[in-house]
PAGU-972567 format. One record per residue (C-alpha): x, y, z; residue in one letter. Coordinates in pm, 1 decimal, always signed. Example, Ala and Ser with C-alpha at 12.3 -4.5 7.8 and 13.67 -1.06 7.14 Angstrom:
<pts>
          x          y          z   r
    +1230.0     -450.0     +780.0   a
    +1367.0     -106.0     +714.0   s
</pts>
This chain:
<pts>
          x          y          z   r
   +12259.6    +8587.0    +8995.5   x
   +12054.4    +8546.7    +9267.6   x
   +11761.7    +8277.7    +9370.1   x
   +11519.8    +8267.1    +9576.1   x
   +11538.1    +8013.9    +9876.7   x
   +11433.4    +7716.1    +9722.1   x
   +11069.9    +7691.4    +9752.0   x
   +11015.2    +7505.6    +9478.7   x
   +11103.0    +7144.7    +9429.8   x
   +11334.6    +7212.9    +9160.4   x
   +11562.3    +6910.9    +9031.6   x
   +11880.6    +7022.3    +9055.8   x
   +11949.2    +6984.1    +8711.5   x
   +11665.0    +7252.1    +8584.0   x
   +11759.5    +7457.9    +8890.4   x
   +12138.1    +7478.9    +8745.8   x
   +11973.0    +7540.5    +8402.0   x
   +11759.7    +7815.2    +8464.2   x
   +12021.3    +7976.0    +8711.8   x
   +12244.1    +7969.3    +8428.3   x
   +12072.6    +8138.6    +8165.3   x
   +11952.3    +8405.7    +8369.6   x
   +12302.3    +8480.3    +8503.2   x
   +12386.4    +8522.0    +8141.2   x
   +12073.6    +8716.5    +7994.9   x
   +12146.7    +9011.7    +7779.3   x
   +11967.1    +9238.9    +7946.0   x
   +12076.2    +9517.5    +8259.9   x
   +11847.9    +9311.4    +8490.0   x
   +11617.0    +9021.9    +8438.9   x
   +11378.8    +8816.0    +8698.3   x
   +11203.8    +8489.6    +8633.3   x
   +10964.0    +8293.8    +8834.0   x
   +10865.7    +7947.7    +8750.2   x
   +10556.1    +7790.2    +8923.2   x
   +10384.8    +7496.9    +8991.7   x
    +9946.2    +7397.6    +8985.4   x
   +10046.5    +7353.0    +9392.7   x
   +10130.0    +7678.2    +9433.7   x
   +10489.5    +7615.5    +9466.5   x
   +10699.3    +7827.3    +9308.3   x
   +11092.1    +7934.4    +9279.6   x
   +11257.6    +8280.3    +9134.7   x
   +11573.9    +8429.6    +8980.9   x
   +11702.0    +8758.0    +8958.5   x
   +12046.8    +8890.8    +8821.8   x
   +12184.2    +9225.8    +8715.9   x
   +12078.8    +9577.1    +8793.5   x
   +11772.9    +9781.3    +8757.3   x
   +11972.1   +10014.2    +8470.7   x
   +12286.5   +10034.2    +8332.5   x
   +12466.2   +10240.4    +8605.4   x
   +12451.2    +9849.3    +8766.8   x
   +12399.7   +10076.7    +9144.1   x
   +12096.7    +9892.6    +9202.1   x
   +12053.5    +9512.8    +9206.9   x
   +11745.6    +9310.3    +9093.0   x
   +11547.4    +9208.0    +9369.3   x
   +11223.7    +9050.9    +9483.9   x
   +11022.9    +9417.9    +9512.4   x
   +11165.7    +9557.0    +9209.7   x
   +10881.6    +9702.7    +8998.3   x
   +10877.1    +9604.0    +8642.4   x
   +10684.2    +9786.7    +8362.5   x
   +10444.9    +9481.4    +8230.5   x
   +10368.9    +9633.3    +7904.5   x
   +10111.3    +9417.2    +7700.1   x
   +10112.6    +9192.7    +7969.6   x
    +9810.7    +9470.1    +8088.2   x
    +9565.0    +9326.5    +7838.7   x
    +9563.4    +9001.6    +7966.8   x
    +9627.6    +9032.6    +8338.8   x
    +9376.9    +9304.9    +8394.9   x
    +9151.3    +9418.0    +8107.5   x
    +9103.1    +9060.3    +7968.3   x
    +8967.1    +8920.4    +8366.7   x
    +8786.3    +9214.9    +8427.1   x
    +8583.4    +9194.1    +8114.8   x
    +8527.2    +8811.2    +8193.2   x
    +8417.9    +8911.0    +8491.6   x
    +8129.0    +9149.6    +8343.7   x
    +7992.4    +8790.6    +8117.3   x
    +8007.0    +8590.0    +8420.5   x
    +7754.3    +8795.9    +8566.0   x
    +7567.2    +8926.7    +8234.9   x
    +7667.6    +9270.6    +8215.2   x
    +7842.3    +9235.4    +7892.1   x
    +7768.4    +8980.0    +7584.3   x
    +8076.0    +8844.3    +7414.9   x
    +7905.2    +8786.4    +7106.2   x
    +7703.2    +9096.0    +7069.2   x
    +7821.9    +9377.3    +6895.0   x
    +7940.2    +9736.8    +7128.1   x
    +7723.4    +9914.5    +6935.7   x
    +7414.9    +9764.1    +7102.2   x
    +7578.3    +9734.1    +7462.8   x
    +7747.5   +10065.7    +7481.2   x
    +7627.2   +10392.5    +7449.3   x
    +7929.5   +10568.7    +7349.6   x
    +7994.0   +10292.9    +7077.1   x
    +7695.1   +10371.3    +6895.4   x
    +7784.7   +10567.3    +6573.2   x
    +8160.2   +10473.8    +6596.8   x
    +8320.5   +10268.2    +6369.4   x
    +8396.3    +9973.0    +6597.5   x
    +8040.4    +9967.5    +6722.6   x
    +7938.5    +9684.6    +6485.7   x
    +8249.3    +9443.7    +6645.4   x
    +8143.2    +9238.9    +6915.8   x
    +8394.6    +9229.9    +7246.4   x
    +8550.1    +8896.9    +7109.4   x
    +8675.8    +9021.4    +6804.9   x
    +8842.0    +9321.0    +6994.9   x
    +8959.8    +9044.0    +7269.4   x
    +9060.1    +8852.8    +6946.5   x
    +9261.8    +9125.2    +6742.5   x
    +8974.4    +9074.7    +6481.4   x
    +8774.4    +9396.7    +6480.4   x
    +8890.1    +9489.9    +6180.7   x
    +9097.2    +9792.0    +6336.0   x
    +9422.9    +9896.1    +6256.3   x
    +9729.8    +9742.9    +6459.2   x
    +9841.7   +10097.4    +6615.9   x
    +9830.1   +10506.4    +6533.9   x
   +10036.4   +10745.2    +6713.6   x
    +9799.4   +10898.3    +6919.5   x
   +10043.7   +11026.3    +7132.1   x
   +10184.1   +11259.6    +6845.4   x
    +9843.5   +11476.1    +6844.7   x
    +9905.5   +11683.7    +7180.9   x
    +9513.1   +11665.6    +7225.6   x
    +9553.4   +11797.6    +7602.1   x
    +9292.2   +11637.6    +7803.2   x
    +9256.7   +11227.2    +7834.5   x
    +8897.6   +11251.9    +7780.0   x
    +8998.9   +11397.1    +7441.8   x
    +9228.7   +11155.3    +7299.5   x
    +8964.7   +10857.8    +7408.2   x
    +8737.3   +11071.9    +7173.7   x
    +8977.7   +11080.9    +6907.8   x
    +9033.2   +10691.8    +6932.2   x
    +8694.1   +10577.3    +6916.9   x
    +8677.5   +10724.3    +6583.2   x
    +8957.5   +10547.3    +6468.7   x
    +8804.7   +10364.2    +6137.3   x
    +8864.8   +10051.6    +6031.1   x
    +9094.3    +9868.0    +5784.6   x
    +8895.2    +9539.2    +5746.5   x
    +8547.9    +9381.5    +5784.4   x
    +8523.0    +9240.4    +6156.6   x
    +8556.3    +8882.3    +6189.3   x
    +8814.7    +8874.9    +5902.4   x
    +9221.1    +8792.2    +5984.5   x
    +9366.0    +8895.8    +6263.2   x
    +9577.2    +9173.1    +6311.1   x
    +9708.8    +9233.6    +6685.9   x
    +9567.2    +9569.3    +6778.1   x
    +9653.7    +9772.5    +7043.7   x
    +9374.5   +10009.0    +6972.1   x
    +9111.0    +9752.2    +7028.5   x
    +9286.3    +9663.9    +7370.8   x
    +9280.8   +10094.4    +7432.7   x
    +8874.0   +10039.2    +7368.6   x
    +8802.0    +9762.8    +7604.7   x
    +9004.4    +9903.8    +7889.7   x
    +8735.8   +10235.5    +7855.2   x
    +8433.1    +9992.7    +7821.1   x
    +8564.8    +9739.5    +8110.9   x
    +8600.2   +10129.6    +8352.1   x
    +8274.1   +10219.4    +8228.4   x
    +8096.5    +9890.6    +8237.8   x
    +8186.6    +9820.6    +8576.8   x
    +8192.1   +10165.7    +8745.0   x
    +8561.9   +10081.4    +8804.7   x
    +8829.8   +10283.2    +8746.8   x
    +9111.9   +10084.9    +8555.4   x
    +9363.5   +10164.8    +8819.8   x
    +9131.9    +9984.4    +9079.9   x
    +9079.0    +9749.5    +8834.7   x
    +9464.3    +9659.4    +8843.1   x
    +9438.1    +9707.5    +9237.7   x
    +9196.9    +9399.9    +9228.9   x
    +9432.8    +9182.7    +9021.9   x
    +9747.7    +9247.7    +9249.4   x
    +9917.7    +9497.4    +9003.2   x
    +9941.5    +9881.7    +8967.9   x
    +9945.3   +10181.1    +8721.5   x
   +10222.9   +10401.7    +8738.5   x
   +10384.9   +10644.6    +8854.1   x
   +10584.7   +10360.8    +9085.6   x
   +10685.4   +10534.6    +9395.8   x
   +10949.0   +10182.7    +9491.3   x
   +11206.7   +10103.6    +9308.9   x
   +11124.0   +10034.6    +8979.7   x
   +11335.9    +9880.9    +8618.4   x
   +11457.2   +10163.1    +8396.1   x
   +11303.4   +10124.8    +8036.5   x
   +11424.4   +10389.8    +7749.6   x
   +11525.4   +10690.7    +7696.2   x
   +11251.8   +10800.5    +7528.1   x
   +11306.4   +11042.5    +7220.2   x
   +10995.8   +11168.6    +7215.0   x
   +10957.9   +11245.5    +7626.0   x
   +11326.9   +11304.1    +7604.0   x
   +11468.7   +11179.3    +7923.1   x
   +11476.4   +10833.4    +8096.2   x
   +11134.8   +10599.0    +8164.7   x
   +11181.3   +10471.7    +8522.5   x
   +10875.0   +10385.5    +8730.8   x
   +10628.7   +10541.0    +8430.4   x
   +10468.8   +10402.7    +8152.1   x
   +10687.4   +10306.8    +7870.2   x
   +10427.3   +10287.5    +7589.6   x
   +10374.6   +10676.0    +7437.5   x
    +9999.3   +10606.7    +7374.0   x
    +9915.4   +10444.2    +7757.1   x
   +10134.5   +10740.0    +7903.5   x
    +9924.5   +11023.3    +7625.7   x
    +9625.3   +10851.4    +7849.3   x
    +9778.2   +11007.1    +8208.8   x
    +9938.8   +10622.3    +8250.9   x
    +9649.5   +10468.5    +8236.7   x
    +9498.0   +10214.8    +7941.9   x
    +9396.9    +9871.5    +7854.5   x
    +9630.3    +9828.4    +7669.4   x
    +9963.8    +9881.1    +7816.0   x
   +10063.7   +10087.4    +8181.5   x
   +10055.9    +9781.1    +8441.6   x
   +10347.1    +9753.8    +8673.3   x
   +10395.1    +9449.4    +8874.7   x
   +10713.3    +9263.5    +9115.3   x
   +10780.0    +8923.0    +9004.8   x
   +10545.3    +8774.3    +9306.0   x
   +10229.4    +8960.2    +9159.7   x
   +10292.1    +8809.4    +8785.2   x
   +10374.5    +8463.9    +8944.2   x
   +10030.8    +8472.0    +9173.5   x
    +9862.3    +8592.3    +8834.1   x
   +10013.0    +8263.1    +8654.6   x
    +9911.7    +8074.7    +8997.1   x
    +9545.6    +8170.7    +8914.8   x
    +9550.4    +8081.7    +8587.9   x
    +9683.9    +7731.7    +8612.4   x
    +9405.3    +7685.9    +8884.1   x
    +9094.2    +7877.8    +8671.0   x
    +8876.9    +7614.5    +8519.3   x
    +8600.7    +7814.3    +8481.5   x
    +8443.0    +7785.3    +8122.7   x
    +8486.7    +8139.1    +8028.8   x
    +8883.8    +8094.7    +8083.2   x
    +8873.3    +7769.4    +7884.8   x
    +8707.3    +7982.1    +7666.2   x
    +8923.0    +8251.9    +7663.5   x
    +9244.6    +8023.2    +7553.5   x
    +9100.4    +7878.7    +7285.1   x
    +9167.7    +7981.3    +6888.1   x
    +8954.0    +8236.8    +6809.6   x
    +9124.7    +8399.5    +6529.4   x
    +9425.9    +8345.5    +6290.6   x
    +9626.3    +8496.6    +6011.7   x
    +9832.4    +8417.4    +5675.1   x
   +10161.8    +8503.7    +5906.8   x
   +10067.8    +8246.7    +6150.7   x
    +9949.6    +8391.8    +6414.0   x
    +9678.0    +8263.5    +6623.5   x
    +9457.4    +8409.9    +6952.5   x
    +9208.5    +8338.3    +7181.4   x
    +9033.1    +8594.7    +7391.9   x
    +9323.3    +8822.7    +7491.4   x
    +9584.5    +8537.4    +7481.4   x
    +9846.6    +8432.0    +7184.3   x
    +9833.1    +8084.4    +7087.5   x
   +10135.4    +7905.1    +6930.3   x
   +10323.9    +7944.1    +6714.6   x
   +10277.5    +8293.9    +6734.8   x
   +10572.5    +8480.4    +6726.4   x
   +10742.1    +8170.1    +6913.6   x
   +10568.4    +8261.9    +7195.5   x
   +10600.4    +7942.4    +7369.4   x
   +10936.8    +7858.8    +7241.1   x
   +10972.3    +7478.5    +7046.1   x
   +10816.9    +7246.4    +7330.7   x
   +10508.3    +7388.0    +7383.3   x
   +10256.9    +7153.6    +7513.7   x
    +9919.3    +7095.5    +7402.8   x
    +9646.2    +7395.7    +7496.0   x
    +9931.0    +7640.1    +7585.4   x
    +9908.2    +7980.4    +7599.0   x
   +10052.9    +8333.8    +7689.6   x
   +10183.5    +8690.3    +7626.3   x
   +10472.2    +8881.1    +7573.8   x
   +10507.2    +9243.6    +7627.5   x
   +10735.6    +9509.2    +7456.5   x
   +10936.4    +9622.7    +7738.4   x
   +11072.2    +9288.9    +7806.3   x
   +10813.8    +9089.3    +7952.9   x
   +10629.3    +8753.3    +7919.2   x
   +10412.9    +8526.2    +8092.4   x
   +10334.3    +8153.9    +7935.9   x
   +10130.0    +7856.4    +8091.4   x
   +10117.2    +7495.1    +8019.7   x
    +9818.5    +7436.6    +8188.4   x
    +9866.9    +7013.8    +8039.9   x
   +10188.6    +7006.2    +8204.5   x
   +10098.8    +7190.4    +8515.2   x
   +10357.9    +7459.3    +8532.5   x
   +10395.3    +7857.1    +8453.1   x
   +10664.6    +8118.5    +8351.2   x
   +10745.1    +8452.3    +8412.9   x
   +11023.3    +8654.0    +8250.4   x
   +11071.7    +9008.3    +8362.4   x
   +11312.6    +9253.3    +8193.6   x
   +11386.0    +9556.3    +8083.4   x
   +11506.8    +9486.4    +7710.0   x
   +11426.2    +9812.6    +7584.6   x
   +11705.5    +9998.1    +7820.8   x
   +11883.6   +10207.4    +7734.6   x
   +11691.6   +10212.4    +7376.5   x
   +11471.1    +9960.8    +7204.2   x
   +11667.3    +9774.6    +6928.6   x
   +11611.2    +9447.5    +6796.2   x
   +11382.1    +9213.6    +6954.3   x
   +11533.6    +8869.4    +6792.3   x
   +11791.2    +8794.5    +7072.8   x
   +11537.2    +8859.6    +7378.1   x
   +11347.4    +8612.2    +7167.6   x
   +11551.7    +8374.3    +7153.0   x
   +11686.4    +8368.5    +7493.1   x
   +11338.1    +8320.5    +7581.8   x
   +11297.5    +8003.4    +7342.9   x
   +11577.2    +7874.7    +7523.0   x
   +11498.9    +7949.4    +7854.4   x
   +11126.5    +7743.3    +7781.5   x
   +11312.7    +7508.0    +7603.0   x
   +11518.7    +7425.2    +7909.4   x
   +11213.1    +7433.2    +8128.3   x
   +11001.6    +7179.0    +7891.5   x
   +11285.4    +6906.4    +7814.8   x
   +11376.4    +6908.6    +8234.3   x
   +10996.5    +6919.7    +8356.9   x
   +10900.7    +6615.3    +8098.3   x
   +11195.4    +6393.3    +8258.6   x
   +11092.7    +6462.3    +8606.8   x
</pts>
């Protein structure tokens, strides 16, 4: 395992914690950054970037960021269209987007998509159709119909996270890879050295340094959903920024705005706990974050004035269960709320 030089002001007894269960994580290489509302900050990195174990984690390492995409760059850049009264939160798509009119999720407004409660379906294979161009497949999901009223439970949807990365590029006049440019992060391909992810069965070979998820890659890499890559410094200035943003629309943004029989609760973009034990046992009050498939999460206690990152690459060589990545992370924000509260 190796740590940063110790920039943050770390007890020793947290620093030995932390050290400890990253030395011992499951996966072939892990990184985690814990910061402060100062700005101070401290990082950890052990194993290798795949299983060969050639390469060791290290500070530039590229990691694929998964779902972490909705949240660090299509969730701000849609804020960023209400702050300035381009877009209407409450208004449904249909009457602020032309190419939402006559689509099934024109009549759900931009929070229920930010809030998983469109009514859409959690996921569809798009990336099984071989429709050829990009342009094409966006076609194909807009008409994607949906499985509930909107405004009903919530149902995490990747689709409705597809839609909003279109409207934010559309909206804005942005493409979504400046977009990601903007918020310190990049779409793939990763020209550095980047974490390996699966070996894919349906693209048949090894994912390093492109897109894990089928449907973001099907969309040339790029979606609002999934395709972000980031090092562990651009995830940690992203939780910097959040522990800082005050702004009403953030406050907004972490708020419940939706909830389900199975628990699970969001705001705009974010998941609330207990969802999925997101935030492990400790979680403070007004807490918030977001895990991503690959290996990947990002959780704020903005009460207690502190922020995690975990990068990995669970998923390599192949995907399997997610309980143990789970609950290494419960422990790992376990460790980090018991220490911080004695400090």
């Amino acid at each position: 395992m190796d740590a940063a030089a110790g920039a943050f002001p770390l007890d020793a007894r947290l620093a030995d914690h932390v050290a400890r269960l990253v030395d011992h994580s499951q996966m072939t290489g892990c990184a985690v950054g814990i910061v402060d509302r100062a700005g101070a900050r401290s990082s950890w990195f052990a194993g290798s970037t795949d299983s060969t174990g050639e390469t060791r984690v290290h500070a530039e390492v590229w990691w694929d960021l998964a779902s972490l995409t909705k949240v660090l760059v299509t969730l701000p850049a849609l804020l960023s269209l209400v702050a300035t009264g381009r877009v209407d939160l409450d208004v449904p798509l249909a009457a602020q987007w032309g190419r939402a009119r006559h689509r099934p999720f024109g009549v759900s407004t931009p929070a229920q998509l930010l809030s998983h409660s469109a009514g859409l379906p959690a996921h569809r294979p798009f990336h099984e159709l071989d429709l050829g161009p990009r342009t094409v497949l966006v076609e194909h999901v807009m008409r994607t119909e949906l499985s509930t009223a909107p405004g009903g439970a919530a149902v995490y949807s990747d689709i409705g996270f597809i839609l909003l990365g279109e409207y934010v590029a559309e909206r804005s006049f942005t493409p979504l890879t400046d977009v990601a440019a903007a918020a310190g992060l990049t779409y793939g391909p990763i020209t550095g050295v980047a974490a390996a992810t699966e070996v894919c069965p349906w693209r048949q070979r090894l994912i390093v340094g492109e897109v894990h998820d089928e449907n973001a890659f099907a969309l040339d890499g790029v979606a609002g959903h999934a395709g972000a890559f980031g090092t562990l410094d651009d995830v940690v200035d992203a939780a910097l920024a959040l522990l800082q943003d005050t702004a009403p629309l953030h406050l907004e943004s972490v708020r419940r705005h939706s909830s389900n029989r199975d628990g699970e609760q969001f705001g705009l973009g974010w998941w609330l706990p207990p969802t999925h034990g997101i935030g492990g046992t400790r979680y403070g009050t007004g807490s918030y974050g977001m895990s991503g498939f690959t290996g990947t999460r990002i959780w704020v206690e903005p009460t207690r004035d502190y922020a995690v990152v975990i990068l990995s690459n669970r998923i390599h060589p192949k995907r399997g269960d997610r309980e143990p990545f789970t609950r290494w992370c419960t422990e790992l924000l376990d460790t980090v709320a018991a220490t911080w509260s004695t400090r």
